[in-house]
MIVEXVEX-732904 format. One line per field, with one value per residue (C-alpha): x, y, z negated; residue in three letters; residue number from 1. Coordinates in Angstrom, 2 decimals. Layout:
N
xx: (X, ...);
yy: (Y, ...);
zz: (Z, ...);
residu: (Ala, ...);
num: (NUM, ...);
This chain:
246
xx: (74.46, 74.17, 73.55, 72.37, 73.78, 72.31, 72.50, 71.01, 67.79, 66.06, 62.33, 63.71, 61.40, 61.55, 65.88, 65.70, 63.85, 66.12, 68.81, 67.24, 66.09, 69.45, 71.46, 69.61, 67.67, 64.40, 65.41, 67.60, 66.07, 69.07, 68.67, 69.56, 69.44, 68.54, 70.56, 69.90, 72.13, 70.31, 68.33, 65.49, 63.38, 64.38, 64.97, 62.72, 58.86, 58.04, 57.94, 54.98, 55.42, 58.96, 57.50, 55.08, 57.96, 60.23, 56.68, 55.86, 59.46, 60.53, 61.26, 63.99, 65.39, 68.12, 67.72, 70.77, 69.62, 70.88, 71.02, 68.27, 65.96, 67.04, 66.01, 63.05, 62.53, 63.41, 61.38, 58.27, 59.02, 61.77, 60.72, 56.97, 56.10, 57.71, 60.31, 63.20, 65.66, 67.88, 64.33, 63.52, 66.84, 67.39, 64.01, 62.58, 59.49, 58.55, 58.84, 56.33, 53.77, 54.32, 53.89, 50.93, 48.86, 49.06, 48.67, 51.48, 49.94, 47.44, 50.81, 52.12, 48.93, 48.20, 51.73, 50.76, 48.59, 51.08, 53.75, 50.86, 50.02, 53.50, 54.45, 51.47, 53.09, 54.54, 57.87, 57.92, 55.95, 57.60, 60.24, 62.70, 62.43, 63.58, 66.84, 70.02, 73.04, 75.49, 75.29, 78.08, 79.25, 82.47, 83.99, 82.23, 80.61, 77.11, 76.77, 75.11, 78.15, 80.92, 81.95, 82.43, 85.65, 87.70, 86.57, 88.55, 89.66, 92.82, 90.91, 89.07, 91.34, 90.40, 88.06, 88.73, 85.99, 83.61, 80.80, 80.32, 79.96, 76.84, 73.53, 75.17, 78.34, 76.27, 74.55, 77.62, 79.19, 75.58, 77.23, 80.82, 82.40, 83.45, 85.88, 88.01, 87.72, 89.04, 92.00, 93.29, 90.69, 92.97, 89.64, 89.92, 86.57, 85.73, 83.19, 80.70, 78.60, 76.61, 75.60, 78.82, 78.40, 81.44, 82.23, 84.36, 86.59, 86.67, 87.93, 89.73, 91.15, 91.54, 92.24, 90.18, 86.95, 85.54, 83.39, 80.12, 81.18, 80.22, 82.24, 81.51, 81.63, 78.69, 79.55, 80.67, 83.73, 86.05, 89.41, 91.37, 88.61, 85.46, 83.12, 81.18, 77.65, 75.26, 75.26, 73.79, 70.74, 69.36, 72.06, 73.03, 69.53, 71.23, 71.24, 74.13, 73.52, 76.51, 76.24, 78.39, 78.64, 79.69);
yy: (93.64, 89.81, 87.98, 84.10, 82.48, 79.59, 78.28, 75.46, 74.52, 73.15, 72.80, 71.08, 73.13, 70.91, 70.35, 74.20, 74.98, 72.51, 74.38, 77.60, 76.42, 75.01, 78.49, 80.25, 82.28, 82.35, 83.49, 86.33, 88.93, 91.43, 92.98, 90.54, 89.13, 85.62, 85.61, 82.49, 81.70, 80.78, 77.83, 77.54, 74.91, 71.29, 68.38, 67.89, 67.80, 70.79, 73.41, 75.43, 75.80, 76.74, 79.41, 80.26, 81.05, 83.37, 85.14, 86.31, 87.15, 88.76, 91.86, 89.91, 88.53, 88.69, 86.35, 85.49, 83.81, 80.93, 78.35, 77.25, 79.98, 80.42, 77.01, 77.53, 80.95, 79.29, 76.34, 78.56, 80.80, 80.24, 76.12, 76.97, 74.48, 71.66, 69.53, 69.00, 65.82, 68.82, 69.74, 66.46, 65.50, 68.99, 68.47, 72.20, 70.37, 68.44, 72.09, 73.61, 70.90, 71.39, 74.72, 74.96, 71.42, 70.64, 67.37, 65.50, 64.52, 67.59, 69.76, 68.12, 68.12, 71.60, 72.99, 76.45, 76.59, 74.88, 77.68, 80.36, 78.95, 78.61, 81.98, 83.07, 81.35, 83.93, 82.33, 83.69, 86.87, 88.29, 85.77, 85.04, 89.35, 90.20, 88.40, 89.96, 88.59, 89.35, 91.17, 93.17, 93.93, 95.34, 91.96, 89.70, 88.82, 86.43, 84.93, 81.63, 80.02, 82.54, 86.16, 86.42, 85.15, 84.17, 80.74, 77.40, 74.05, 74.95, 76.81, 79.86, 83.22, 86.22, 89.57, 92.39, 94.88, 91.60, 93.97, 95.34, 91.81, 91.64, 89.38, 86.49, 86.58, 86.47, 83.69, 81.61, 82.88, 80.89, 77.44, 77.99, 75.73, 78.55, 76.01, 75.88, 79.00, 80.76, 78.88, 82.24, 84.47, 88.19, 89.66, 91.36, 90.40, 86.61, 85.18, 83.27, 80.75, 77.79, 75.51, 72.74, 70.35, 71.32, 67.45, 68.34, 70.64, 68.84, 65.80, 67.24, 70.24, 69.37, 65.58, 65.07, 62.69, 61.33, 63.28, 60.77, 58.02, 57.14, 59.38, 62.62, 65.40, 68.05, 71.13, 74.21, 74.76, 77.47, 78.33, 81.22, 84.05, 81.46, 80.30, 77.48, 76.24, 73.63, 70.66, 68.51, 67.84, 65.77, 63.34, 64.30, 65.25, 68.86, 72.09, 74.50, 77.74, 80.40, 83.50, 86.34, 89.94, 92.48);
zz: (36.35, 35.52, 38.58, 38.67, 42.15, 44.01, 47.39, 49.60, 48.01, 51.04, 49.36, 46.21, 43.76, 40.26, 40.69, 41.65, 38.26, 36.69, 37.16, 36.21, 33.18, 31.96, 32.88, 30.66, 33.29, 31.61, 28.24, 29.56, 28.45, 29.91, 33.47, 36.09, 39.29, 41.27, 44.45, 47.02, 49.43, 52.34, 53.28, 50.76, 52.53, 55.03, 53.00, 49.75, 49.56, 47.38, 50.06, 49.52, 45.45, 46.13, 48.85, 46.12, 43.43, 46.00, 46.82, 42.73, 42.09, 45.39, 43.21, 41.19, 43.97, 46.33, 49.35, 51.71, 55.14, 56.63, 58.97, 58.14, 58.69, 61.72, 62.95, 61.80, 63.57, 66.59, 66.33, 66.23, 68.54, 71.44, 70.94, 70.51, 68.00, 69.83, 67.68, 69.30, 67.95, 65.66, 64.25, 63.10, 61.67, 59.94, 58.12, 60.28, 61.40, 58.18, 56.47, 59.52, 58.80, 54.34, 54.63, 57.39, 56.45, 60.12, 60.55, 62.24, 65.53, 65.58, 65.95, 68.67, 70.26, 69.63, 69.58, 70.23, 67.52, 65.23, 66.17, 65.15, 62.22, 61.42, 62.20, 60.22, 57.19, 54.06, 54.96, 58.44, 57.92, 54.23, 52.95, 56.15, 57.33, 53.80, 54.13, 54.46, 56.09, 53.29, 50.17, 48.27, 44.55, 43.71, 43.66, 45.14, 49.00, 48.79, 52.34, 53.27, 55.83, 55.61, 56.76, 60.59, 61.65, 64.70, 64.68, 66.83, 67.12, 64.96, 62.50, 61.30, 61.02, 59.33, 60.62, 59.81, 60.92, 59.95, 58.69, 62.06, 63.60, 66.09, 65.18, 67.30, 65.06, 61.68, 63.58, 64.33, 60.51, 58.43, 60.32, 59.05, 56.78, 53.77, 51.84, 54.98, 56.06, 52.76, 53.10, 56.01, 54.54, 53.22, 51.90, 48.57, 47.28, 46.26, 49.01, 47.26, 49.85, 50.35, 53.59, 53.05, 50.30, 47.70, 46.78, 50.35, 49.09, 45.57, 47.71, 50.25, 48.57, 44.98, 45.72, 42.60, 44.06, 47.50, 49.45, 49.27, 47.32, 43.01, 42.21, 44.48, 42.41, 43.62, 40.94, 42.40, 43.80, 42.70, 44.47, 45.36, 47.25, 47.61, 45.05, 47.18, 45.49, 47.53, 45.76, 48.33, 46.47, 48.57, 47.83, 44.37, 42.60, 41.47, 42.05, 41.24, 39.46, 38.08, 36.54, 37.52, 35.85, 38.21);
residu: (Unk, Unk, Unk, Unk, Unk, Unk, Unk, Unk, Unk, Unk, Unk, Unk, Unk, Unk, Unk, Unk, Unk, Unk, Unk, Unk, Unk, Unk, Unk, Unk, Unk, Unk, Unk, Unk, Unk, Unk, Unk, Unk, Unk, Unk, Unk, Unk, Unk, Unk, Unk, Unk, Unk, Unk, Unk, Unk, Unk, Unk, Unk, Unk, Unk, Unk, Unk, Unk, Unk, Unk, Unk, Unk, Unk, Unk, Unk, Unk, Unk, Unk, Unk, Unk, Unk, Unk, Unk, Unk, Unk, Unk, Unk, Unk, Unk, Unk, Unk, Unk, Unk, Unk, Unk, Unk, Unk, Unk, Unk, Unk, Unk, Unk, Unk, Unk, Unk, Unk, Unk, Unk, Unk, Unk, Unk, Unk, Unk, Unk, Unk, Unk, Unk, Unk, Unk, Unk, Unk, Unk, Unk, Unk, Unk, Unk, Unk, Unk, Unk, Unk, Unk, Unk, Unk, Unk, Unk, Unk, Unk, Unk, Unk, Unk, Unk, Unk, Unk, Unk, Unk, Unk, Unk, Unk, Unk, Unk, Unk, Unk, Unk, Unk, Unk, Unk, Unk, Unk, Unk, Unk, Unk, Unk, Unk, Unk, Unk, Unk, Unk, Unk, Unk, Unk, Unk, Unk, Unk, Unk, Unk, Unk, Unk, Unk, Unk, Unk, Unk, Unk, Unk, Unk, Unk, Unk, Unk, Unk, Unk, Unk, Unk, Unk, Unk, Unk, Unk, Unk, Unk, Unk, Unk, Unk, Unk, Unk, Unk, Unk, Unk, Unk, Unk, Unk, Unk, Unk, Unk, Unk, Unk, Unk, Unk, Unk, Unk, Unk, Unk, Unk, Unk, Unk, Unk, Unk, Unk, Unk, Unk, Unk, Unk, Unk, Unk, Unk, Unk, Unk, Unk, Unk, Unk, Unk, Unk, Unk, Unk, Unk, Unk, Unk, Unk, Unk, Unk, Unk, Unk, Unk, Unk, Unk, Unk, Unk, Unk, Unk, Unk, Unk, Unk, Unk, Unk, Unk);
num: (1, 2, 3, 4, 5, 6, 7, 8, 9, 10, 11, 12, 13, 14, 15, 16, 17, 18, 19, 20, 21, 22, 23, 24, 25, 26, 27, 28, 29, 30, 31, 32, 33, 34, 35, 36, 37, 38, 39, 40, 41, 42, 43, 44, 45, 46, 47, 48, 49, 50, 51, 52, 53, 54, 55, 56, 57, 58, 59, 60, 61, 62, 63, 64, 65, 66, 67, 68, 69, 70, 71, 72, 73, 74, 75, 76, 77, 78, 79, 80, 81, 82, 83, 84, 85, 86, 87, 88, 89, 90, 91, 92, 93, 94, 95, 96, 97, 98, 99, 100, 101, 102, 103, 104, 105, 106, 107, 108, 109, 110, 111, 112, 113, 114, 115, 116, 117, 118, 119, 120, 121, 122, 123, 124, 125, 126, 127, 128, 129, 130, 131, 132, 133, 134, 135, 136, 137, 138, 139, 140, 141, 142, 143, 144, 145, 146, 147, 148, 149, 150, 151, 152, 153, 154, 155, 156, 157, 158, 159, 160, 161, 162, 163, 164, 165, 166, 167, 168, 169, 170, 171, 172, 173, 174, 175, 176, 177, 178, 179, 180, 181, 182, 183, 184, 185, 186, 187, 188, 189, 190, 191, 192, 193, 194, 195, 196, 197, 198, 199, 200, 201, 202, 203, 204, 205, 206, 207, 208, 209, 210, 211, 212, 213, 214, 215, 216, 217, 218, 219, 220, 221, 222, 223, 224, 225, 226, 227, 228, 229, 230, 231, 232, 233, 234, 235, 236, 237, 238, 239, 240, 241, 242, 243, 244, 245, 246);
């Protein structure tokens, strides 16, 4: 199977179909895949059409959740429409009013009905319940963050029984930083993630760029076990997308 791999692309629709376009996605006329890697909307504009895309090819697709989705989950429910500070700055509430039409001061206003209409939403009811935490090939792991690991101050260090990790462990995993992480990581299969911008391990890793300067290089990042992908498109205008055969 050919599989197309992106990750991050928090409501950028026109990069997303950008980068579609220019991998040769459309004209494959093979069977394949689309795998996202968490975090489809919080950042760009284009929320609903990008909503509207995942909703007419849900049966070509393979969606990863991530951090992302679960702020919004929680904004709407355990927050009850109510955006906290992390809600604004993470773009959660700007996606709750694109993809409901509320209008700004009617949801705070009207916060309950806000967190109904949000929850009403084909994100919350279809899109973020079809999500899987991880998904497996015979060589490769797609997860938004990372696998569940022993996570510190010092470091991450590997899991072993990581598919039997609880909810909360998958919940910490989607906020892990994968580039550092695979640096302990003994799993046999490449790990290929999203959620940290790769010009960090091009610059801290490879030495080969800074990490937001001119010359930040956003392509994906491939060393030994991880294959990292979000491109930071809200700062770099792209959006990474790799074919794998498995």
């Amino acid at each position: 199977m050919k599989y197309y791999v992106t990750a991050d692309l928090h409501g950028f629709y026109m990069e997303f179909q950008d980068a579609l376009k220019a991998s040769g996605y459309y004209e494959d006329k093979e069977p394949h895949k689309l795998i996202i890697l968490g975090d489809l909307f919080d950042r760009g504009s284009e929320a609903k059409r990008l909503q509207a895309f995942v909703l007419n090819n849900m049966e070509n697709l393979i969606l990863i959740r991530g951090n992302h989705e679960d702020l919004f989950e929680k904004l709407v429910t355990a927050d009850e429409g109510l955006p906290y500070s992390h809600h604004v700055t993470n773009g959660t509430y700007q996606t709750a009013l694109q993809l409901t039409g509320f209008d700004p001061t009617m949801a705070r206003i009207r916060n309950y009905d806000f967190a109904d209409a949000a929850k009403a939403t084909p994100f919350y009811k279809t899109i973020i319940p079809s999500m899987l935490d991880c998904y497996e090939t015979d060589h490769y792991i797609f997860v938004h963050g990372w696998i569940p690991c022993i996570h510190s101050r010092t470091g991450y260090s590997y899991y072993r029984e990581w598919r039997d990790a609880s909810a909360g462990e998958w919940h910490s995993a989607r906020w892990y930083n994968g580039m550092d992480a695979a640096r302990t990581c003994m799993e046999e299969k490449t790990i290929v993630c999203g959620h940290w911008h790769t010009s960090y391990g091009h610059s801290k890793y490879e030495g080969k760029c800074s990490e937001f300067g001119r010359d930040a290089d956003f392509s994906p990042y491939y060393a030994s076990g991880i294959i990292a992908l979000d491109a930071c498109t809200a700062r770099s205008g792209q959006v990474n997308v790799i074919t794998l055969d498995d």
